[in-house]
RODO-2510 file (C-alpha; in nm, 4 decimals, decimal comma):
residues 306
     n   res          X          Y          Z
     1     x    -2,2934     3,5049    -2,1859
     2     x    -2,3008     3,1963    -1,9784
     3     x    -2,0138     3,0095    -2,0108
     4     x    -2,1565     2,6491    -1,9347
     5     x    -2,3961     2,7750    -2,1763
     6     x    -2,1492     2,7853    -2,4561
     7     x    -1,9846     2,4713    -2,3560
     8     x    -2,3015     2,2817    -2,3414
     9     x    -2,3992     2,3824    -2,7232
    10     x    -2,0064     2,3906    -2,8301
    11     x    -2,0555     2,0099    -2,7020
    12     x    -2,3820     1,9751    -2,9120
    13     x    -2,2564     2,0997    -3,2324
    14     x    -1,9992     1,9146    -3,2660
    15     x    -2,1281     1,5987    -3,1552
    16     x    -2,4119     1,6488    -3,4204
    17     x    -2,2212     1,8374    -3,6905
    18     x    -2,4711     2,0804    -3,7601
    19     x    -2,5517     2,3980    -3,6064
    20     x    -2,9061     2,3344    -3,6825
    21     x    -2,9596     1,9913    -3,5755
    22     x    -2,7905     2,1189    -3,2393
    23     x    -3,0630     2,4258    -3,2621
    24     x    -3,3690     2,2144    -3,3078
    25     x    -3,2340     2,0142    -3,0135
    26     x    -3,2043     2,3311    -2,7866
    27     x    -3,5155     2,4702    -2,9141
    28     x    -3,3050     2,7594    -3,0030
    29     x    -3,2665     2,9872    -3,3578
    30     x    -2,9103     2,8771    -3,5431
    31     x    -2,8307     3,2388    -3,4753
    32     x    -2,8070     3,2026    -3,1530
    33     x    -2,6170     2,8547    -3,1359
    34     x    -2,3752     2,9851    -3,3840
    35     x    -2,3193     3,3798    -3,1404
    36     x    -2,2666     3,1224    -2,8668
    37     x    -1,9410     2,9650    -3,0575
    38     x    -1,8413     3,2366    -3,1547
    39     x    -1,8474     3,3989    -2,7878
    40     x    -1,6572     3,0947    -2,7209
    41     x    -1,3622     3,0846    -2,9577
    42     x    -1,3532     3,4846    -2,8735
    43     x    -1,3180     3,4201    -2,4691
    44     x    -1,0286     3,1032    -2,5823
    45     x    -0,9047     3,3014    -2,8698
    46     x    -0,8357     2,9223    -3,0558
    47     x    -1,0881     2,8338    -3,3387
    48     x    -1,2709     2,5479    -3,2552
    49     x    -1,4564     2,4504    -3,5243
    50     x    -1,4007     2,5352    -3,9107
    51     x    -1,7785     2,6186    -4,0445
    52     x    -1,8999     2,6031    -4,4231
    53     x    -2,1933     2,6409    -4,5649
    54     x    -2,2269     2,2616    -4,6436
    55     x    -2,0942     2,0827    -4,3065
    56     x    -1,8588     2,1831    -4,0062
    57     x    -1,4876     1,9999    -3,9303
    58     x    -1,2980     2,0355    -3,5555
    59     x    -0,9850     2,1874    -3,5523
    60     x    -0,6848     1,9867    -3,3879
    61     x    -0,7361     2,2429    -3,0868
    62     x    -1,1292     2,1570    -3,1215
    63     x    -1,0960     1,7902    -3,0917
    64     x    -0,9119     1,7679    -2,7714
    65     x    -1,1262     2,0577    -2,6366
    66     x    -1,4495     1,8764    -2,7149
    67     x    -1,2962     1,5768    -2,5065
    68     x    -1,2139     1,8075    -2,1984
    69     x    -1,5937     1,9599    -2,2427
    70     x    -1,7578     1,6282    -2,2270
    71     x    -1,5799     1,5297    -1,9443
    72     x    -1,6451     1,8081    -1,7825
    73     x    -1,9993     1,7679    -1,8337
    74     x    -2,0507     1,4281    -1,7363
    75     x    -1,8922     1,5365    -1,4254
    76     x    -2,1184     1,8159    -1,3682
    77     x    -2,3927     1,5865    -1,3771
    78     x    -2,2676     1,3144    -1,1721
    79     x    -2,2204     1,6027    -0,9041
    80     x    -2,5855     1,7032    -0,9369
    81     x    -2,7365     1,3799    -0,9245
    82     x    -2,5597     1,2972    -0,6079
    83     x    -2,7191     1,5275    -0,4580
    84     x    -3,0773     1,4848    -0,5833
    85     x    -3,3759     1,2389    -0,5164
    86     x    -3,2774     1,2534    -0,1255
    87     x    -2,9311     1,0348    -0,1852
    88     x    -2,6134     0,9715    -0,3014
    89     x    -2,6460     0,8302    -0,7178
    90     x    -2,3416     0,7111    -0,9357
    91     x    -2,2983     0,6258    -1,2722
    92     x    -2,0631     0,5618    -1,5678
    93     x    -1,7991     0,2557    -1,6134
    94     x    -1,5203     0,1775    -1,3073
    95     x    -1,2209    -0,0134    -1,4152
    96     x    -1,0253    -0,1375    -1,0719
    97     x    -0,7465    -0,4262    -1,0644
    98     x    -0,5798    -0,5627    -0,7830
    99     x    -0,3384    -0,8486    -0,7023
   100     x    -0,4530    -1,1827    -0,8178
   101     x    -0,4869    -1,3746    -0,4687
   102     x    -0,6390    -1,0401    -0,2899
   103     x    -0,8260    -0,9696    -0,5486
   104     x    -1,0049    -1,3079    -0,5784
   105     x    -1,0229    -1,2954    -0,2326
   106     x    -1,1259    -0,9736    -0,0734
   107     x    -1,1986    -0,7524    -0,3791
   108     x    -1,4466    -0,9797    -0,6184
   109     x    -1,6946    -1,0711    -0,3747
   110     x    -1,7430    -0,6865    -0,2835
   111     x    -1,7702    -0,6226    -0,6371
   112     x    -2,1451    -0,7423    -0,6776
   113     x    -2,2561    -0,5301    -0,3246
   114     x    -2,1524    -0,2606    -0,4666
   115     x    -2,2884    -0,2356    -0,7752
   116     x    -2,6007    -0,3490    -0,5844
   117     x    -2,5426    -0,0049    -0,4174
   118     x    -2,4711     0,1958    -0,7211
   119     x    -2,7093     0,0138    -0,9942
   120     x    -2,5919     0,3029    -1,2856
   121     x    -2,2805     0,1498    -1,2274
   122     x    -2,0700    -0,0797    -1,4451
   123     x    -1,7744    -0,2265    -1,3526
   124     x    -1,4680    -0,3963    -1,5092
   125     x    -1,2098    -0,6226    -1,2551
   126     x    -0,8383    -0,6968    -1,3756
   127     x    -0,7217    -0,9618    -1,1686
   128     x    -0,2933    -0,9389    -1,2248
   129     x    -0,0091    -0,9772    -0,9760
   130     x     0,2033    -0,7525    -1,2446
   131     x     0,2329    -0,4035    -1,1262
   132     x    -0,0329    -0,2031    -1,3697
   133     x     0,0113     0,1221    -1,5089
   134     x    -0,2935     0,2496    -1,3732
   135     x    -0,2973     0,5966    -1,6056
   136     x    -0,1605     0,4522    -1,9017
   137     x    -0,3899     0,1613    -1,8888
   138     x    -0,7035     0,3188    -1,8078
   139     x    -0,8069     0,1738    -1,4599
   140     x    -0,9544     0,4384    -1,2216
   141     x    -0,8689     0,2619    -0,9408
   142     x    -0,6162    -0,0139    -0,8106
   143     x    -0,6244    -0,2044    -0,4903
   144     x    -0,2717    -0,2845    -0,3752
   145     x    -0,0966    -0,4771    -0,0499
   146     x     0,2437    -0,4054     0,0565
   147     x     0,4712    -0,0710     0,1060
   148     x     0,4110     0,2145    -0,1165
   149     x     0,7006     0,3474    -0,2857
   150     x     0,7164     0,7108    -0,4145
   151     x     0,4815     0,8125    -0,6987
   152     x     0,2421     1,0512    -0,9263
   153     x    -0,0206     0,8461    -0,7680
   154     x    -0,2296     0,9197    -0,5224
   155     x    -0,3099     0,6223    -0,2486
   156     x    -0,5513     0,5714     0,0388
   157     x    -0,4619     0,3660     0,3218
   158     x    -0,7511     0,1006     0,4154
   159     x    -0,6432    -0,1494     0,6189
   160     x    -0,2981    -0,2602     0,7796
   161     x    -0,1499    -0,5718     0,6500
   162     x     0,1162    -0,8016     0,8982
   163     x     0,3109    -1,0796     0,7580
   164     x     0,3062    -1,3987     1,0423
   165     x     0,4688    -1,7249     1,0248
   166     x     0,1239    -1,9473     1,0397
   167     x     0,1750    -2,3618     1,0664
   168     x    -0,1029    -2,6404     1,1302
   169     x    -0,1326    -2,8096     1,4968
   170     x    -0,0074    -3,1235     1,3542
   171     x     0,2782    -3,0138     1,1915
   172     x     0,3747    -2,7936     1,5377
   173     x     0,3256    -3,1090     1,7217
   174     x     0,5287    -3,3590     1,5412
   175     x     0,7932    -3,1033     1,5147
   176     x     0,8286    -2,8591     1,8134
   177     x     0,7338    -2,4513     1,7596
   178     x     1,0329    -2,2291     1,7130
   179     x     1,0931    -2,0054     1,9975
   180     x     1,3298    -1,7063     1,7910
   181     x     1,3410    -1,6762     1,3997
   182     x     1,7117    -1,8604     1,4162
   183     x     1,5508    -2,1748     1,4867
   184     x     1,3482    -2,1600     1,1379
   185     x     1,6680    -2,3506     0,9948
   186     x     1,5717    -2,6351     1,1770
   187     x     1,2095    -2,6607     1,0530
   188     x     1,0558    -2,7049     0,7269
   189     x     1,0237    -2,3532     0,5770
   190     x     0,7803    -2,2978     0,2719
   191     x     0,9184    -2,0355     0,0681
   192     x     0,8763    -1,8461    -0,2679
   193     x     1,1185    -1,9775    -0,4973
   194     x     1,4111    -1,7842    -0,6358
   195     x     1,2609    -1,6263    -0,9113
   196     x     0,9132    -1,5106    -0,7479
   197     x     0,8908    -1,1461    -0,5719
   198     x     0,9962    -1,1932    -0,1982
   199     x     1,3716    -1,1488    -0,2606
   200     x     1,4502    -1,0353     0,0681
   201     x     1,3255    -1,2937     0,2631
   202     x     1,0627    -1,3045     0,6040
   203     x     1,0784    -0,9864     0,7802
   204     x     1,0876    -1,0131     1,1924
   205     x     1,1284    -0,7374     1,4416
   206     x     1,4689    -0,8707     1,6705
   207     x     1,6160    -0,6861     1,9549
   208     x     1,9554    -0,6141     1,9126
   209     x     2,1875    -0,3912     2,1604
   210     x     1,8106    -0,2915     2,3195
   211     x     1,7089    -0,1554     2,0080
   212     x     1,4131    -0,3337     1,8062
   213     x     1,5507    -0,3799     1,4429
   214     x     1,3473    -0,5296     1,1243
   215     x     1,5750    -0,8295     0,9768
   216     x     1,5453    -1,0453     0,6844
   217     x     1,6386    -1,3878     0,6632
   218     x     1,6425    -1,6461     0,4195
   219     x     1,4907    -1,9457     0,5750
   220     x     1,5186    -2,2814     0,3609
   221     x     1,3196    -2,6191     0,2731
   222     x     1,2664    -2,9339     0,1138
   223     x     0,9311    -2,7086    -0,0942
   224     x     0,9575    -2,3974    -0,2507
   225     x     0,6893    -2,2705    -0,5201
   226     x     0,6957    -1,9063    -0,7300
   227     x     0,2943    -1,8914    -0,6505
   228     x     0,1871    -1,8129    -0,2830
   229     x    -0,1740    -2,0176    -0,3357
   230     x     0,0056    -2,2862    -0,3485
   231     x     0,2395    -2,2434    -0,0241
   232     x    -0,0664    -2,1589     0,1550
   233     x    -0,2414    -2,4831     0,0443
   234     x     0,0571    -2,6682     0,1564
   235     x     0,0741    -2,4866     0,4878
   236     x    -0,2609    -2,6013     0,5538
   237     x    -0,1739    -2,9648     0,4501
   238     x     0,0751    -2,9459     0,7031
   239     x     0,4106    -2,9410     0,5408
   240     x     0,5861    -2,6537     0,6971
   241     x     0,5912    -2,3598     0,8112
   242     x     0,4822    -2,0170     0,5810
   243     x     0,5559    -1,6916     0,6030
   244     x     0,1677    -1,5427     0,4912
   245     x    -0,0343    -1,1929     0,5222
   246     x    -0,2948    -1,2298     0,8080
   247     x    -0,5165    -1,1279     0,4767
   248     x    -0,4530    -1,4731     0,3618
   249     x    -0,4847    -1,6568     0,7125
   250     x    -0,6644    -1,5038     0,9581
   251     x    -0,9738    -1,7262     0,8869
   252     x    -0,8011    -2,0172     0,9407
   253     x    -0,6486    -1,8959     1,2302
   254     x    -0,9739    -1,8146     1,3947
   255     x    -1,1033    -2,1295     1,3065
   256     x    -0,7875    -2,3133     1,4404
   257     x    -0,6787    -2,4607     1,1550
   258     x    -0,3394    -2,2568     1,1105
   259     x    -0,1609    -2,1603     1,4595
   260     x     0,0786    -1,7995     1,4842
   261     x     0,4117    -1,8590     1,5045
   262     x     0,6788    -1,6359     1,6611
   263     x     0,4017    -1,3557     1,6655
   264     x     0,6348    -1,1553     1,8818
   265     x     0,8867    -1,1507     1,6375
   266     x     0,6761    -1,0016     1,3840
   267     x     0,7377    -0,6729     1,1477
   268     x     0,5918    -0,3771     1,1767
   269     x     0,2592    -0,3624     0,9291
   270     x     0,2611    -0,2240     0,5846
   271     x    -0,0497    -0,1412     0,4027
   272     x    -0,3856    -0,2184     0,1749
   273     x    -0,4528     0,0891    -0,0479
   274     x    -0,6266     0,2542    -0,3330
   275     x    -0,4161     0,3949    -0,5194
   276     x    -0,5450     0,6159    -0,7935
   277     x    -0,4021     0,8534    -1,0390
   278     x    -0,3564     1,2436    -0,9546
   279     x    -0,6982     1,4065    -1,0574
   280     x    -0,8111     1,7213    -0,9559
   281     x    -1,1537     1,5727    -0,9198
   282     x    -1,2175     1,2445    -0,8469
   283     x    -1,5406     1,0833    -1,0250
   284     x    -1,8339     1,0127    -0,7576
   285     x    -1,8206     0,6143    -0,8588
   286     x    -1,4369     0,6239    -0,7851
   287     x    -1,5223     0,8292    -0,4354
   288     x    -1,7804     0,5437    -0,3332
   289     x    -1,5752     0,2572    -0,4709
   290     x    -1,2823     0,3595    -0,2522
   291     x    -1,5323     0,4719     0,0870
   292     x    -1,7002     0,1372     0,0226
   293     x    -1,3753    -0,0414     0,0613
   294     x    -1,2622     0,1273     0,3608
   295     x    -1,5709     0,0370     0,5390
   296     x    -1,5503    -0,3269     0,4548
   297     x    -1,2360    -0,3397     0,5687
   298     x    -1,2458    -0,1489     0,8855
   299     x    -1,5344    -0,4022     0,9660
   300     x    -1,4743    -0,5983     1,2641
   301     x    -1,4192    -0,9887     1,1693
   302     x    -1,4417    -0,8973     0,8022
   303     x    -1,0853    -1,0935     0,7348
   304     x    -1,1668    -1,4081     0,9817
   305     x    -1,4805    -1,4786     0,7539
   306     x    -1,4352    -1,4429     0,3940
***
């Protein structure tokens, strides 16, 4: 007996509670709906459903089973219709989050195209600079910046990510560019305060005993602010000096408004990734979300004009 057979009806008894409603669906006798369960439960050896004459009830084993089968199903189906009608289809809901200044950045406009794309598609964006527990809250999909430390989940790299000290023409002028990171302590340094993430301080790439080491220092000001919007709006006002991702500034510095600093003292990249939970197979709208993405980014210029 087919065995997709017997998870498709297993799937449409239960769903309808009747071995005859499921029939007339099928176009099928009872009889046979109710050999294909039984097949079923034989092959598992686990009783799925407990059948009266008056109505039929999951078992504990059935319930979680039935979840599993419809799953299954619906990704059986996806499969096939990617294939069909000449082109690639999607469907179902896609939960993603991402940081809150990426995300509003880089990740909600591209939300829109895509679901232009992928029109069977719904989509939900969480917007939180908390790290989210992607499998215990439900997302499919989370878009994160920075170094990626060991995990059960599984992440794509899409784009490299460099932290530069960026400050405004006038600010340069009136007081001098720093040739080496030591001379920060004489400039007006914006900073993340105390109690935001970036405890270790800007990260430059210094040459010590000919060998190229990452350091961290501490630089200081008269500004400091726990949200980085903010130093980047001060930055631009022409305050100081910030320590930003070229995510963040790379517009401005192609349109001159924001000038490198030190750019040969800079770290080595870390990342922008997906980062998804371990599945054996990943949904299609997951597949294309995360494709999509990559080819954005990869884009030539896409950073210098949204």
């Amino acid at each position: 007996m087919d065995k997709l057979k017997q998870l498709e009806s297993f799937v449409s008894v239960a769903t309808r509670g009747s071995l005859t409603a499921a029939a007339i669906a099928e176009g099928v006798a009872p009889a046979i709906m109710g050999r294909r369960l039984d097949g079923l439960e034989e092959r598992l050896g686990v009783k799925l459903l407990l059948r009266t004459t008056r109505r039929l009830t999951l078992t504990h084993e059935g319930s979680a089973f039935l979840e599993d089968c419809q799953r299954l199903l619906a990704d059986l189906a996806n499969a096939e219709a990617s294939v069909s009608a000449g082109g690639v289809k999607a469907s179902g809901h896609l939960r993603i989050t991402a940081p809150g200044g990426f995300g509003r950045r880089h990740v909600a406009p591209l939300v829109p195209r895509f679901r232009e794309l992928h029109p069977e598609v719904t989509i939900s964006l969480n917007l939180s600079d908390r790290v989210v527990d992607i499998a215990g809250e439900g997302f499919d999909c989370a878009v994160r910046v920075g170094d990626m430390p060991d995990s059960s989940l599984v992440s794509v790299r899409l784009a490299d990510n460099r932290r530069l000290c960026v400050a405004t023409p006038a600010y340069l002028k009136r007081h001098g560019t720093p040739m080496h990171p030591n001379e920060l302590t004489r400039h007006h340094c914006l900073t993340l305060s105390s109690d935001a993430s970036q405890t270790r301080g800007w990260a430059f790439t210094v040459r010590k005993a000919q060998v190229d080491e990452v350091v961290h220092l501490k630089p200081a000001g008269p500004l400091d602010c726990s949200d980085g919007q903010v130093l980047h709006d001060w930055c631009l006002a022409g305050y100081g000096i910030a320590w930003r991702s070229t995510w963040e500034v790379e517009s401005e510095i192609a349109a001159g408004a924001l000038l490198p600093v030190l750019e040969e003292f800079a770290a080595p990249p870390n990342g922008i990734h997906a980062v998804f939970p371990q599945r054996k197979h990943l949904p299609l709208r997951v597949r294309l979300w995360i494709d999509f993405l990559k080819l954005h980014y990869g884009t030539p210029g896409f950073w210098q004009v949204i």
